[in-house]
N, C-alpha and C positions, 0 to 999 in steps of 0.2 A: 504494500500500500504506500511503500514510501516513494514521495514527489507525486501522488495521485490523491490528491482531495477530491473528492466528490461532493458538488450541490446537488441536492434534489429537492424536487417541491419548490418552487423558485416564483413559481409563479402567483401571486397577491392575487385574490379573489373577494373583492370589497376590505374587511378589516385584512388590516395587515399581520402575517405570517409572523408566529413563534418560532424566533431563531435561538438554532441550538447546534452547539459543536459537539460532539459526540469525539473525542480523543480515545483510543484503545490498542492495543495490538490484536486484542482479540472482536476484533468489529465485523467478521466477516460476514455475521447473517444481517448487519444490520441494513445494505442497501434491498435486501429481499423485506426486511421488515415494514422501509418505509413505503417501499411501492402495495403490499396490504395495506399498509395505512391510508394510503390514498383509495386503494380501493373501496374500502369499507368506507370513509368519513366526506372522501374528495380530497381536488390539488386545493392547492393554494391557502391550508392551515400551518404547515409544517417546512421553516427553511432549516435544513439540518446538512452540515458539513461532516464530515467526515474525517479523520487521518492517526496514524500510528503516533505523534508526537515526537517522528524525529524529526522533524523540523519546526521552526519556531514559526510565531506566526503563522497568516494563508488561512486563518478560520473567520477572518471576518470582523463584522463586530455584532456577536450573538445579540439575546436577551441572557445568557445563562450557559455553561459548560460540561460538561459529562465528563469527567475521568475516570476511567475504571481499571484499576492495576496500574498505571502506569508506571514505571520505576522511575529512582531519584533522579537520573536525569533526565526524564518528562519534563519532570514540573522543574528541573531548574531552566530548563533549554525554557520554557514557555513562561515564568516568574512574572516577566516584565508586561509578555501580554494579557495573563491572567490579573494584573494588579491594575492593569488600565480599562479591563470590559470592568471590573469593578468602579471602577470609577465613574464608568458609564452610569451605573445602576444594574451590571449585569450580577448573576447569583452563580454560589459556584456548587457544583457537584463533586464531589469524590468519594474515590474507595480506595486504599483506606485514609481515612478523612487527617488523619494522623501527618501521613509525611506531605501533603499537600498542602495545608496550614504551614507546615514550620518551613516547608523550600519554598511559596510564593509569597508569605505573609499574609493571606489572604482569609478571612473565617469562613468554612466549610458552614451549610446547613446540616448537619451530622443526623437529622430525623428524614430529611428528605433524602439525604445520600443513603440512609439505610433502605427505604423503600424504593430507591431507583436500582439501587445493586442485588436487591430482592427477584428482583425479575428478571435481573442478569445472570447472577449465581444459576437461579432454575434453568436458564439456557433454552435455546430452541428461537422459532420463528415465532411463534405465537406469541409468546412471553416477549420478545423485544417489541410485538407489535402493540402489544398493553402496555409494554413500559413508554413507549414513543405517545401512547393517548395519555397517562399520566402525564409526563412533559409537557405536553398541548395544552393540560389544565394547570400544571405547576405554574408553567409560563405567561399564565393571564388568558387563555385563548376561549375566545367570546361562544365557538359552538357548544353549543351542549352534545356531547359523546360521554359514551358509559365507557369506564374504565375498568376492563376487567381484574379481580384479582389475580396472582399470581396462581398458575398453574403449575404444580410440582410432577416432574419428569423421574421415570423408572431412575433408580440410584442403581441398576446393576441389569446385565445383559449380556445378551452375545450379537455378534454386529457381522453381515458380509456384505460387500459390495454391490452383488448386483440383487440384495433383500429388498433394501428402499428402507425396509422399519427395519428396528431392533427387534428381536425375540428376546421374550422373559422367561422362559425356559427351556432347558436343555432338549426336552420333547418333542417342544414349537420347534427349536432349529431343524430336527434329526428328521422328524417328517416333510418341512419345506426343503430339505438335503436330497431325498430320497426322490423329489420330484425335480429340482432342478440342478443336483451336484454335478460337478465338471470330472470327478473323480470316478473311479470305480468305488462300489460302496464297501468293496474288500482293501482299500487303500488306508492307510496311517492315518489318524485324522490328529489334527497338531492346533493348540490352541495358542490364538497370539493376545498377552495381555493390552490393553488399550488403556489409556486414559478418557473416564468419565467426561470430563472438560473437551477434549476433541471428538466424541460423540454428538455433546452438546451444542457446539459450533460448528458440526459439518466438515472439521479442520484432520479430514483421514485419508489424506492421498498418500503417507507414506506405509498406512496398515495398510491398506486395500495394495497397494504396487507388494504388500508382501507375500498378503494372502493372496492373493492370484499369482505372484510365480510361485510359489509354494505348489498351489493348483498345476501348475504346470510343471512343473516338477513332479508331478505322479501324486502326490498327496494331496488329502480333505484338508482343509483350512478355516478355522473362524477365527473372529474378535472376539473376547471376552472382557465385560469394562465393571467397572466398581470399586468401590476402595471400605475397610481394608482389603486386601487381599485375602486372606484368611475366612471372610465372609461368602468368598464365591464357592466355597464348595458343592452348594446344591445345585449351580448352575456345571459342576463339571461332573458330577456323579451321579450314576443310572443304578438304579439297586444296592447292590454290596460293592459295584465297581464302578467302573469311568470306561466311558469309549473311547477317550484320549490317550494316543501313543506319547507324546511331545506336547510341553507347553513353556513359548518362548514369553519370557520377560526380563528383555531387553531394557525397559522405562522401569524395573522396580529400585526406585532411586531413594526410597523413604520405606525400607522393609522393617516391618514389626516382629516381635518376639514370638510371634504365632506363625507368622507365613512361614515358615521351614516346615510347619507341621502340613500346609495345602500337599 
């Protein structure tokens, strides 16, 4: 996303548009969000920018700002122009509201950064499209739209490529397996651990490129996503066993005193 700001919604349709810069690394469902949003509410409510935060400035001059994660050098690269939309009158968002106060100087709304990271954390398209109609009414925005609450997404699953959904249990995969596997059904089948958060964001070109040369390489392949790790057992065991030959976790970067026992 970096040197690619995105405007969308640009176009004023009588009262003028809630602008809002949306800064993240992890923003990549949000141009899909905002284009639901226009579907459902119409253009011309919502001017919303976009970008990672390596670069300064380029967002404008909002009503208001979204940081979500961003690390310390976010907010220092953007300090100057976070402490000038303030000036304007604009309001600031963050998560965690913590190092965003002490690197721009600026005061976080710390009740509304909790309810806008609410619908972030949950993850998905729908949920950034409710958190974008919150925003609409944070920001002053004259329609009346209902703002859904936060919808909570499966904490745990098994994920392949060409599924489209997650499966919630091992069963659900084994029989949508049987009708659309690339494998022979007598082949290894190997489970690759995933990160919840890149489920959530759609952010799985590097699982999928594995599980399918896997696939190509003669063996069964899935995602499996959840944390702790030690939790997923019933998603890998079938009776007294597992149909699982192999299970890579390559991402186990934060392993518990329990996961030696999966």
């Amino acid at each position: 996303m970096k040197h690619a700001l995105m405007l969308l919604a640009a176009v004023a349709c009588g009262a003028e548009p809630v602008r809002v810069a949306i800064v993240s690394r992890a923003a990549q469902l949000v141009p899909e969000a905002v284009a639901r949003f226009e579907r459902e509410h119409g253009t011309g409510l919502l001017e919303v920018r976009i970008g990672d935060g390596s670069e300064a400035a380029g967002y404008g001059e909002p009503d208001g700002a979204v940081f979500y994660f961003g690390g310390q050098e976010v907010f220092r690269r953007n300090a100057e122009w976070v402490r000038a939309m303030e000036k304007r009158g604009g309001r600031l968002l963050a998560s965690p509201a913590e190092n965003a106060e002490r690197l721009t100087g600026v005061r976080v709304d710390r009740k509304g950064s909790e309810e806008m990271a609410a619908y972030w954390a949950a993850g998905g398209v729908e949920n950034l499209t409710a958190m974008l109609s919150w925003l609409y009414r944070y920001g002053g925005g004259r329609k009346e739209i209902r703002v859904p609450p936060v919808r909570e997404q499966a904490a745990a699953g098994l994920v392949h490529p060409r599924s489209g959904t997650p499966f919630h249990s091992l069963e659900e995969y084994l029989q949508w397996e049987r009708r659309n596997g690339a494998a022979p059904a007598n082949a290894p089948l190997a489970g690759v651990l995933v990160y919840q958060t890149n489920v959530k964001n759609r952010d799985m070109a590097a699982y999928d490129a594995l599980i399918l040369e896997l696939e190509r390489q003669g063996m069964r392949a899935v995602g499996v996503y959840g944390w702790p790790v030690h939790t997923l057992e019933p998603l890998l065991r079938r009776g007294e066993g597992t149909p699982f030959d192999v299970f890579l976790a390559n991402n186990l970067g934060f392993p518990g005193a329990k996961d030696a026992e999966l």
